[in-house]
N, C-alpha and C positions, 0 to 999 in steps of 0.2 A: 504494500500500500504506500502511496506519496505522502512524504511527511507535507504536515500545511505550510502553505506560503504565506510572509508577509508581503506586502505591498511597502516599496522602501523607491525613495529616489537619491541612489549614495553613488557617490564618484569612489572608484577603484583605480587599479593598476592591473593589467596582466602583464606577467615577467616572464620574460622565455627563460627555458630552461637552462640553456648553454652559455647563458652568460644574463647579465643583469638589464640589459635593455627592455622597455617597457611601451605598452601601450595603455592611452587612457579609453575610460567606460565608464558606462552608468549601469549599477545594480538596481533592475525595476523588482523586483521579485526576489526573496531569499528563504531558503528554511535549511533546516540542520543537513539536509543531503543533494542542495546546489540552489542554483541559482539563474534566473533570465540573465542577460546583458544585453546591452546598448550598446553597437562598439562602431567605430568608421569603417573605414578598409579593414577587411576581414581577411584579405589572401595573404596577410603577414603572420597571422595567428594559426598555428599550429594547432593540431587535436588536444597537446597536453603541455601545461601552463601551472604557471603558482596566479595565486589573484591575491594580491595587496589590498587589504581595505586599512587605508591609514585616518581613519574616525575611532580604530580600536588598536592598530599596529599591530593589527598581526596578519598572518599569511598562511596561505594553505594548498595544497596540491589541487590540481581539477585539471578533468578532461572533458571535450568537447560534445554532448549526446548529440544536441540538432544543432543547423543554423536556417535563416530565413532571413533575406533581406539583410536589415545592418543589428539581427538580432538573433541571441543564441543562447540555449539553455546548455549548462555545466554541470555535472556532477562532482561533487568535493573526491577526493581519493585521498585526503589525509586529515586530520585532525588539522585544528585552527594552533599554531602558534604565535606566542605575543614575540612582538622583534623591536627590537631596541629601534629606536626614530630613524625612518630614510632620510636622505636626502638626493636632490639630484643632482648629476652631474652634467657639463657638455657632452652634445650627443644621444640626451635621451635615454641614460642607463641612471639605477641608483646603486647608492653606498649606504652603508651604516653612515649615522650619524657620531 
């Protein structure tokens, strides 16, 4: 059974895997096992991804179930952990703060 969705309008980060470079999105939807997104060009994003929500700083594994248009639901693939503050760099990638 789907866990229930809230209805949320939050700015993220998907972070590729192989290196720290990021793209921005909106979390329209979330519950404990994924999430809709909002995202622009989608042919840079790969099936599987960390998603930065830095409202709580923390990050978590997820891959890709659907997409449609400039929108895409996620499955979590790992537990939420909290990450010490990003920040960004030139180029579009982050670091610890």
């Amino acid at each position: 059974m789907r866990a229930p969705r809230q209805r949320v309008l939050k700015t993220a980060k998907i972070v590729m895997l192989n290196d720290w470079r990021f793209y921005d999105c909106t979390i329209r939807d979330i519950s404990a096992g994924g999430a809709k997104l909002i995202c622009g060009e989608q042919s840079y994003i790969p099936n599987e991804f960390r998603l930065y929500t830095p409202w709580d700083h923390s990050i978590r594994s997820a891959r890709v179930v659907w997409r449609k248009g400039n929108q895409m639901g996620i499955a979590f693939t790992s537990e939420k952990t909290e990450t010490p503050r990003m920040k960004m760099l030139d180029g579009d990638k982050l670091s610890m703060a």
